[in-house]
C-alpha positions as CSV (number, residue, x, y, z in Angstrom):
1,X,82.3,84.6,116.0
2,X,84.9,85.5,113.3
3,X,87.3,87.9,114.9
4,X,90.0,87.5,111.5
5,X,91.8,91.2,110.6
6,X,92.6,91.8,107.4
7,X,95.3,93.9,108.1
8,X,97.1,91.0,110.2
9,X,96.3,88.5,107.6
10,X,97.2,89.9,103.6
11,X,95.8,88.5,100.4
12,X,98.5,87.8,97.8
13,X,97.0,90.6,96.2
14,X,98.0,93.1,99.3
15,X,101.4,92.0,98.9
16,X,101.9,92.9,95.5
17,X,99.6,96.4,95.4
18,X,102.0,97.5,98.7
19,X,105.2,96.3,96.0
20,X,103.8,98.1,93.1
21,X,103.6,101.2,95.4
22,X,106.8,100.4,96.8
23,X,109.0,100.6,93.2
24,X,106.6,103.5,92.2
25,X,107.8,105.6,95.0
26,X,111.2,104.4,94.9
27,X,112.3,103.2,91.6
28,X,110.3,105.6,89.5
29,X,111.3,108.4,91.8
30,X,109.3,111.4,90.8
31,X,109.0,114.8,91.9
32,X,107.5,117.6,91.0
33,X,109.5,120.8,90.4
34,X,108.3,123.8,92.5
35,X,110.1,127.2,90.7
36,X,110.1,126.9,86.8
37,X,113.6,126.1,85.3
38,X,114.3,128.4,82.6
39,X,117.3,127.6,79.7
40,X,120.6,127.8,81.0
41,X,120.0,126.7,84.7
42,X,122.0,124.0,86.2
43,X,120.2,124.4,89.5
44,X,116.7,123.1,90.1
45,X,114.3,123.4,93.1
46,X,112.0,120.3,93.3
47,X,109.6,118.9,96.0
48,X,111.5,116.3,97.0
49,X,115.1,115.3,96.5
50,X,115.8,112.4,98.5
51,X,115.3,109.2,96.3
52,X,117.9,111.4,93.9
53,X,121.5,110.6,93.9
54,X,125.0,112.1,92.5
55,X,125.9,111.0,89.0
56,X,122.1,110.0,88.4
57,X,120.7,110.3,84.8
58,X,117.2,111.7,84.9
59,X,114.6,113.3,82.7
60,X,112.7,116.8,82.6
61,X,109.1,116.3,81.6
62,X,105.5,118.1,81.7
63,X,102.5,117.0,81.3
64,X,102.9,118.4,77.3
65,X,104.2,115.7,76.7
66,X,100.9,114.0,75.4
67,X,99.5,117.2,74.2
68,X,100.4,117.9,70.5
69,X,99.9,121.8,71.0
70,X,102.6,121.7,73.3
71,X,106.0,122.9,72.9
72,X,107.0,119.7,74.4
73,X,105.1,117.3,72.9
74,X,106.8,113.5,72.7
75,X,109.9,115.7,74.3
76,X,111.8,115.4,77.5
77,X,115.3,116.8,78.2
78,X,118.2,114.0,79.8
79,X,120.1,115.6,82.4
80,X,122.5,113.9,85.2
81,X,122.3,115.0,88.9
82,X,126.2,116.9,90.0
83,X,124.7,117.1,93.5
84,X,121.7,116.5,95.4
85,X,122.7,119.9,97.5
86,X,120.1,119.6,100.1
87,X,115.9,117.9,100.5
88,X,114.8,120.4,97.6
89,X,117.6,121.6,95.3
90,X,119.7,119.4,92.9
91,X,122.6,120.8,90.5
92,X,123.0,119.2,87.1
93,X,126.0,119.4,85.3
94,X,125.3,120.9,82.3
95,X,122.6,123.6,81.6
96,X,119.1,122.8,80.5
97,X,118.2,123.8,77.0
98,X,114.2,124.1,77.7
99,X,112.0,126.1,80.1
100,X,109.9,123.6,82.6
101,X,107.4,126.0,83.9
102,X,105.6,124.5,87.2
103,X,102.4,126.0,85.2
104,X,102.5,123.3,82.5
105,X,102.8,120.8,85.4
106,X,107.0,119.4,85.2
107,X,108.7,117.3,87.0
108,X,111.9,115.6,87.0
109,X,112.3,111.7,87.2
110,X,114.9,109.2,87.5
111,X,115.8,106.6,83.9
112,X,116.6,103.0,84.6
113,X,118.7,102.6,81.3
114,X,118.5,105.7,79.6
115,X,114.8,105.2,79.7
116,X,111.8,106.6,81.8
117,X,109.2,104.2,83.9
118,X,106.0,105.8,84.0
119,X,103.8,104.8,87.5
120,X,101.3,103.1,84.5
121,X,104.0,100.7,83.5
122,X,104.2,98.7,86.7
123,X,101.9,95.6,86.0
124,X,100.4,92.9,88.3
125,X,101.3,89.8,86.5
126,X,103.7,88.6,83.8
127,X,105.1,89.9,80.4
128,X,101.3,89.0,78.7
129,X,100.1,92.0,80.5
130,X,102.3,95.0,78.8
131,X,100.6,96.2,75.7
132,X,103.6,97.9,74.8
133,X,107.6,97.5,73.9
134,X,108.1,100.6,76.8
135,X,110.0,100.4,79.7
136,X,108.2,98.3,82.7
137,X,108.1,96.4,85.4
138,X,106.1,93.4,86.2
139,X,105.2,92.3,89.7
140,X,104.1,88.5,89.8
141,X,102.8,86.1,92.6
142,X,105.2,83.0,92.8
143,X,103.9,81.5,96.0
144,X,102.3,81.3,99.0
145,X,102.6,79.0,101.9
146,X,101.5,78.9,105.5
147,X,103.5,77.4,108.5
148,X,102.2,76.8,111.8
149,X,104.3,78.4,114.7
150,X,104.1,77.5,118.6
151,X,103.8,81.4,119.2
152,X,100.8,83.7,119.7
153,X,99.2,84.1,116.6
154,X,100.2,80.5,115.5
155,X,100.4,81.1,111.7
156,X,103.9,82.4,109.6
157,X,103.0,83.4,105.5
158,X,105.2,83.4,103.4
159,X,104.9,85.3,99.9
160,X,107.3,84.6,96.5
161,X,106.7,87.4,94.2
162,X,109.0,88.2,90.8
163,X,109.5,91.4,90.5
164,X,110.8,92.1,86.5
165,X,112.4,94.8,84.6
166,X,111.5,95.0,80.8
167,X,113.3,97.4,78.6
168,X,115.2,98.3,75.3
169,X,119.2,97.8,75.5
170,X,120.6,101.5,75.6
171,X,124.4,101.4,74.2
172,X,125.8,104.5,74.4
């Protein structure tokens, strides 16, 4: 009788889906804002505020972005956090100079060199996979080994992965 568990025993490609997730939650650090932001506010209510930090460059966008009868088509607004002030408000330091309206879906997002990561530009495998010159991030197997252990259970894994940033040089 087979009595193996998947969930005691993960495939390489486990490992690397729960990693992808991992720098999409983290990493990409998206949240949704919950009370529109009209021009001129420096203070924004957002779902979520924890994986935000002081001094941290982010971007407003909405899901116009894609939609060329959108006011903010191919536009997002750069803003950097002043404070995180508590789990759903964050103060920027200067004003915004667009409405995000929670009706057209916006949401603010952290930049990893002056540029967004979208969730779609994490990748299982190497730099052949990324159709594009965007910002992403690659999540590759290395290795795998097994190594029997005198315990209960009596097998240790071991998983290499490389984990890569790809993106343009911002100089400012």
């Amino acid at each position: 009788m087979n009595t193996y568990n998947r969930n005691l025993s993960p495939s390489t490609s486990d490992v690397v889906e729960g990693i992808m997730q991992l720098i999409k939650q983290n990493i990409i650090a998206k949240t949704n804002v919950i009370t529109d932001i009209l021009t001129g506010a420096t203070i924004i209510e957002v779902e979520n505020s924890f994986h935000f930090t002081y001094n941290q460059e982010i971007v407003l966008i909405d899901y116009g972005y894609n939609d060329s009868s959108s006011p903010h088509y191919q536009i997002y607004e750069y803003a950097r956090i002043k404070e995180v002030i508590d789990t759903t408000h964050v103060r920027l330091y200067a004003p915004v100079v667009s409405n995000w309206l929670v009706s057209n879906n916006s949401f603010i997002q952290k930049t990893i060199g002056h540029s967004p990561l979208y969730e779609d530009r994490v990748y299982y495998g190497d730099r052949e996979v990324i159709p594009s010159e965007d910002m992403a991030i690659t999540v590759e197997p290395v290795s795998l080994s097994n190594e029997w252990i005198y315990l209960m259970g009596g097998l240790s894994r071991e998983y290499k992965m490389t984990v890569t940033v790809y993106g343009k040089d911002y100089i400012k």
